[in-house]
C-alpha positions as CSV (number, residue, x, y, z in Angstrom):
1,X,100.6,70.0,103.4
2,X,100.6,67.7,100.7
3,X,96.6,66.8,101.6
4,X,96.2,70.9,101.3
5,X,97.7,71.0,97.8
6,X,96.0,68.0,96.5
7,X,92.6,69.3,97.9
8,X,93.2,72.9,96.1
9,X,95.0,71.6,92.6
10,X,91.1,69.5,92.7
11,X,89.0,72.4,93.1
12,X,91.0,73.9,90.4
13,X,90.1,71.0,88.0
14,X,86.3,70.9,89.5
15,X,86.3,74.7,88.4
16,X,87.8,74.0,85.6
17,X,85.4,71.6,84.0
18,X,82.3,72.9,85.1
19,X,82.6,76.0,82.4
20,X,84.7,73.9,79.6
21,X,81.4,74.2,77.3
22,X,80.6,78.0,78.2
23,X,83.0,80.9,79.2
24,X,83.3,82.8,82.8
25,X,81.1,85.9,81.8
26,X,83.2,88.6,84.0
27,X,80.7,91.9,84.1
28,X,81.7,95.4,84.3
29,X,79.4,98.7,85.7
30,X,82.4,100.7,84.9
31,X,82.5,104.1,86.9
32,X,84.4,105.3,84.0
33,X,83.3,105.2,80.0
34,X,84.3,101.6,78.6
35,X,87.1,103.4,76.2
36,X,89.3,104.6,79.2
37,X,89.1,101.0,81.1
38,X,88.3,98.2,78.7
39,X,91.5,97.4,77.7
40,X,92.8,97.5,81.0
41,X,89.7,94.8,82.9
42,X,90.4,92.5,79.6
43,X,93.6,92.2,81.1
44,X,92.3,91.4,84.1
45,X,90.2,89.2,82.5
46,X,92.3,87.3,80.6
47,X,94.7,86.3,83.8
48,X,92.2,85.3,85.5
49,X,91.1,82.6,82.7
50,X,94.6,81.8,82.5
51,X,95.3,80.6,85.5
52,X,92.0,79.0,85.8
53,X,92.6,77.3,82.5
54,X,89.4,78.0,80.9
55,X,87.8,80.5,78.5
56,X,86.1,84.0,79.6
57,X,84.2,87.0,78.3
58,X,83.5,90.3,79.4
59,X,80.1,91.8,79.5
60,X,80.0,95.4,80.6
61,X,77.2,97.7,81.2
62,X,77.3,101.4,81.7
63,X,74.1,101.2,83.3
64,X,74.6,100.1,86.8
65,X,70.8,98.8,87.2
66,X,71.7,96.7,84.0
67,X,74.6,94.9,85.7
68,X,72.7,94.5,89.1
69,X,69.8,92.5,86.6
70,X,72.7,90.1,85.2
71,X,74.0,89.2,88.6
72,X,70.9,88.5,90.0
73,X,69.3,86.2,87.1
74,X,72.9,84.3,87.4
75,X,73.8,86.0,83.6
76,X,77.2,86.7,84.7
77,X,79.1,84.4,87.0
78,X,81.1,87.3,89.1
79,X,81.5,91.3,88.4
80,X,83.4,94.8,89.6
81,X,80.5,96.6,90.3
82,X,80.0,100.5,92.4
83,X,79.2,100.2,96.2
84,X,76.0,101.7,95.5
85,X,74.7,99.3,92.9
86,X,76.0,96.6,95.4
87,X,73.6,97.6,98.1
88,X,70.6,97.4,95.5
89,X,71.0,94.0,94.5
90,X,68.4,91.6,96.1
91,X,69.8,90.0,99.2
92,X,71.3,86.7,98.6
93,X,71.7,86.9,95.2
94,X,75.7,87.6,95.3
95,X,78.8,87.2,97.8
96,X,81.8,89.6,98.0
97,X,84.5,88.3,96.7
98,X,87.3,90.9,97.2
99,X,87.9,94.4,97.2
100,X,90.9,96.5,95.6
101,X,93.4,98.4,98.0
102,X,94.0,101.9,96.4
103,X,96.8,103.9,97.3
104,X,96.8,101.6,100.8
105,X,93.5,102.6,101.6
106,X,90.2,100.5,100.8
107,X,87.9,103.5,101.1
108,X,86.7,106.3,98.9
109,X,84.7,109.5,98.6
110,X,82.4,112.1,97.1
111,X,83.4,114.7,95.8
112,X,81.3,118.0,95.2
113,X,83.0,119.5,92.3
114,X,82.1,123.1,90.5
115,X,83.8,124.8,87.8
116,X,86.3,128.0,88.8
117,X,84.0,130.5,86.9
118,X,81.1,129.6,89.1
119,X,80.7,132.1,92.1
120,X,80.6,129.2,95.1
121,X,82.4,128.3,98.0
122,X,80.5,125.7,99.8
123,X,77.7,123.4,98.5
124,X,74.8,125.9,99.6
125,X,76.3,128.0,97.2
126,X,75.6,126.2,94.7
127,X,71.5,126.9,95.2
128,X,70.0,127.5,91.4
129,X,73.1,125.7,89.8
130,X,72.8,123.2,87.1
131,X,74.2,119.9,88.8
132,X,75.2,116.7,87.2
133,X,75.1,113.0,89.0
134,X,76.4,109.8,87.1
135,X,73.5,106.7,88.0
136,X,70.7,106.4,90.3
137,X,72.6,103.4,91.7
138,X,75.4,105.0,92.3
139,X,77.2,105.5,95.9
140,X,79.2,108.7,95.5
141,X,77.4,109.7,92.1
142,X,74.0,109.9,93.0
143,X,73.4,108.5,96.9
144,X,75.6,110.6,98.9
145,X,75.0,114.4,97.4
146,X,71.3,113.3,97.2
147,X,71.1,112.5,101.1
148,X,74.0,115.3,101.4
149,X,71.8,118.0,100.0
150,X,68.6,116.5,101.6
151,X,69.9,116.4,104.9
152,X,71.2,120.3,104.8
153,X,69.8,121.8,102.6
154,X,66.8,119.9,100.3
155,X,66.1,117.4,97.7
156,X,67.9,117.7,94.6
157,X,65.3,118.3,92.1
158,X,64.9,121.3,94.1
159,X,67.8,122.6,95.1
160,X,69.3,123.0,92.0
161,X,67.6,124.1,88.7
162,X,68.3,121.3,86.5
163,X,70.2,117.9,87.4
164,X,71.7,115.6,84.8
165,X,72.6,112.3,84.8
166,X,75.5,111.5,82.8
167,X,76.4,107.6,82.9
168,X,79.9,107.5,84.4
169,X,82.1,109.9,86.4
170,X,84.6,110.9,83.7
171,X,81.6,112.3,82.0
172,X,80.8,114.2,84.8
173,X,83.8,115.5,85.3
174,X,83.8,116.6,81.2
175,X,81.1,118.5,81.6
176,X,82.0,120.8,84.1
177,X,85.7,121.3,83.5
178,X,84.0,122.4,80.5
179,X,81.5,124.8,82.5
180,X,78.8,123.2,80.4
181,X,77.3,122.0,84.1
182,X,77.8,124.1,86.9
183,X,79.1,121.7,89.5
184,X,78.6,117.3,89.7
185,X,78.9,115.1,92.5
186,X,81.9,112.6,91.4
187,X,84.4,109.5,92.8
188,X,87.3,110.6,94.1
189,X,89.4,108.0,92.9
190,X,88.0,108.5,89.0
191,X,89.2,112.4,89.4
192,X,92.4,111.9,90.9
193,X,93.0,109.4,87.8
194,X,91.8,111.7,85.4
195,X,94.2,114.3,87.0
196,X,97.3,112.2,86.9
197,X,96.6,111.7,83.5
198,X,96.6,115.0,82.7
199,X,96.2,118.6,84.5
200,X,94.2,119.9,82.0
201,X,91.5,117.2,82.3
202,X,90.6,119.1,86.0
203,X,92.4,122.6,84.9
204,X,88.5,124.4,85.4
205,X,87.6,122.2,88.4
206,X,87.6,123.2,91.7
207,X,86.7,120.8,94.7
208,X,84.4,122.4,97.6
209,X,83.1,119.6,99.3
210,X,84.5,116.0,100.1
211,X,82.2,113.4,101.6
212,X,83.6,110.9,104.5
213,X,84.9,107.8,103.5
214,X,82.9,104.8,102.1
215,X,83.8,101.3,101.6
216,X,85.1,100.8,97.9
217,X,83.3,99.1,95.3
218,X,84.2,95.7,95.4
219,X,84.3,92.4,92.8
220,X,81.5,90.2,93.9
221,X,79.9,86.2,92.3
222,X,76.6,85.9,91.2
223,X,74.6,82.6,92.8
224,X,75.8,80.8,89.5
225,X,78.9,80.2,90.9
226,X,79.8,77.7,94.2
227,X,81.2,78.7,97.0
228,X,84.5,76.5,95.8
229,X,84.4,78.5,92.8
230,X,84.3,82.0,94.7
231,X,87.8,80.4,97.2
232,X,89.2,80.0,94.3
233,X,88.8,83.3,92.0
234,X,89.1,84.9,95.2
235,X,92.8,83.3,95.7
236,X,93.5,84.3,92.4
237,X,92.9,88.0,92.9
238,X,94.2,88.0,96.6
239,X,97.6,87.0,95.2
240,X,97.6,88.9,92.4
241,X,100.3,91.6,93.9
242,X,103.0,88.8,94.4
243,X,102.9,87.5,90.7
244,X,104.6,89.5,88.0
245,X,102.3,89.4,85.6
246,X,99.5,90.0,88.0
247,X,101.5,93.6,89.5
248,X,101.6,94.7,86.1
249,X,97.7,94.2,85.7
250,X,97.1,95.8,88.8
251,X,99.4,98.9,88.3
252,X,97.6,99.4,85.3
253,X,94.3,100.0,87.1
254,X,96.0,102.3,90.0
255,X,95.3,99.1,92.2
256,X,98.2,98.0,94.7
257,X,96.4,94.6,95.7
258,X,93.0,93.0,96.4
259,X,91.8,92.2,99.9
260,X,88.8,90.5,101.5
261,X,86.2,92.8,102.3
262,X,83.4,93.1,105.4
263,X,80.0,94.3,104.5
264,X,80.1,95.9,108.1
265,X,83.1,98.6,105.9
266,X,79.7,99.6,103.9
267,X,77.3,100.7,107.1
268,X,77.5,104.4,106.3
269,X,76.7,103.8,102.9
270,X,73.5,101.5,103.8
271,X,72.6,104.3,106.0
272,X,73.0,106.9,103.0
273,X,70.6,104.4,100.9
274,X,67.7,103.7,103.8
275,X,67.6,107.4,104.3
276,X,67.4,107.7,100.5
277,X,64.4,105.4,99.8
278,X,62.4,106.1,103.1
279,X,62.5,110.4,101.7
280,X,61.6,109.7,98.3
C-alpha cells in the first residue's frame, strides 16, 4: 500500500513539474454559447489545477473544427469536446479520458424540434421548412438528422428549403422557440437544461422526433500529454463526485459523476459518420 501511495504522490510531482513554466491549456467546443457555461468549466478548471498544484487556462472554441485543430497539433493538453467532433479528429492524435454520467445515464440524443405554429407531426412533415443544425462536426447537431433525413427521406440541402447553421444548440433552440426557423435538429441534454432553467425558453417548441441513444461527448488528452499524465487527470475527475468541492462543481454542470468511457459506446455514431462521408 504504502509502495501504491508513494508511486501515485510521484506521478503527481512528475506532472507537476513538467508544466511549472507553462499552464494546462484545458479546451472547450462548448455545445452551448460560452456565456451560459464559462463560468461554470472555469470552475472545473480551476479544481483541477488545484489539486494538481499547477497553473491552467482555458481555451474555448465555438467552432468544433477549431478545437479538433488544437488537439491534434498538441495546442491544448486535454478538452470536453461533442461526440461528433471526437470521431473527426485524426486517429491517434487523442485518448479518452472520461466521460460525464448525466442523470445516471452516459448516453444522449437528437432531437427534431419544430415550433407549435408550424403545421408538422413527423419529420416528413417538415418537407419545404427552413431547418437549423449547430456544426458540421457535430453528432446530434448536424450527423444524425443529416443521415436521418438521408436515409428516409433525402439530403438536407434538399429536403428543406433553407438550412442554417447556428454555432451551438442553445442558438438553435432561440431561433425556433422564436419561429424565426421552422424546426432544428438539437442535444437533448442542452434542451432539457434550457427548460429547467426556464419554461419559457421551450414555451413555442414542440419535439416530434428523438433519435436513439449515442455515446456522450466525452473529455479527452491531446498527444502532449503522457499517459501518467492522462491516469492522473483522469483520477481527478473520476473522484470528483466523492469530494465536496468537486459535487458542487459537478451539480453546477447537471453532471452526477465522471466515468471511463469505451469507444465501442460510440459504434452507432461512427456508423452515422461513414454513412455521412461515403453520400456526400
Amino acid at each position: 500500500m504504502r509502495f501504491i501511495l508513494f508511486t501515485i504522490v510521484a506521478i503527481c510531482l512528475t506532472f507537476s513539474s513538467a508544466f511549472a513554466e507553462s499552464p494546462l491549456k484545458y479546451g472547450i467546443s462548448s455545445m452551448l454559447s460560452a456565456s451560459n457555461t464559462f463560468i461554470h468549466y472555469e470552475e472545473l478548471n480551476s479544481y483541477i489545477a488545484e489539486k494538481l498544484g499547477i497553473t491552467s487556462e482555458i481555451i474555448h472554441k465555438e467552432n468544433y473544427s477549431d478545437m479538433n485543430r488544437l488537439i491534434e497539433n498538441q495546442q491544448v493538453d486535454f478538452a470536453s469536446i461533442c461526440t461528433g467532433a471526437m470521431l473527426y479528429l485524426n486517429e491517434g492524435s487523442y485518448q479518452l479520458v472520461a466521460a460525464p454520467e448525466i442523470d445516471g445515464k452516459t448516453t444522449y440524443s437528437s432531437l427534431i424540434i419544430k415550433n407549435k405554429n408550424v403545421q408538422a407531426d413527423l419529420p416528413e412533415d417538415l418537407k419545404g421548412k427552413t431547418f437549423a443544425m449547430t456544426d458540421r462536426l457535430s453528432n446530434t447537431g448536424f450527423l444524425f438528422p443529416t443521415y436521418y433525413f438521408s436515409r428516409n427521406f433525402s439530403a438536407p440541402e434538399q429536403f428543406f428549403s433553407k438550412v442554417f447553421f447556428t454555432g451551438t444548440h442553445d442558438k438553435s433552440i432561440y431561433l425556433v422557440n422564436k419561429g424565426v426557423v421552422d424546426a432544428a435538429a438539437v442535444d437533448n441534454l442542452v434542451y432539457d437544461n434550457l427548460k429547467s432553467q426556464s419554461e419559457n425558453n421551450v414555451r413555442n417548441i414542440e419535439i416530434i422526433h428523438e433519435s436513439p441513444e449515442f455515446g456522450i461527448p466525452p473529455i479527452v488528452a491531446s498527444k502532449k500529454m503522457t499517459s501518467d499524465e492522462i491516469k492522473i487527470l483522469r483520477q481527478i475527475l473520476l473522484n470528483m463526485h466523492q469530494d465536496k468541492q468537486g459535487k458542487k462543481i459537478l451539480e453546477e454542470l447537471m453532471i452526477d459523476r465522471f466515468t471511463v468511457p469505451d469507444i465501442s459506446v460510440y459504434a452507432n455514431v461512427i456508423k452515422m459518420r461513414d454513412y455521412v462521408e461515403n453520400n456526400k
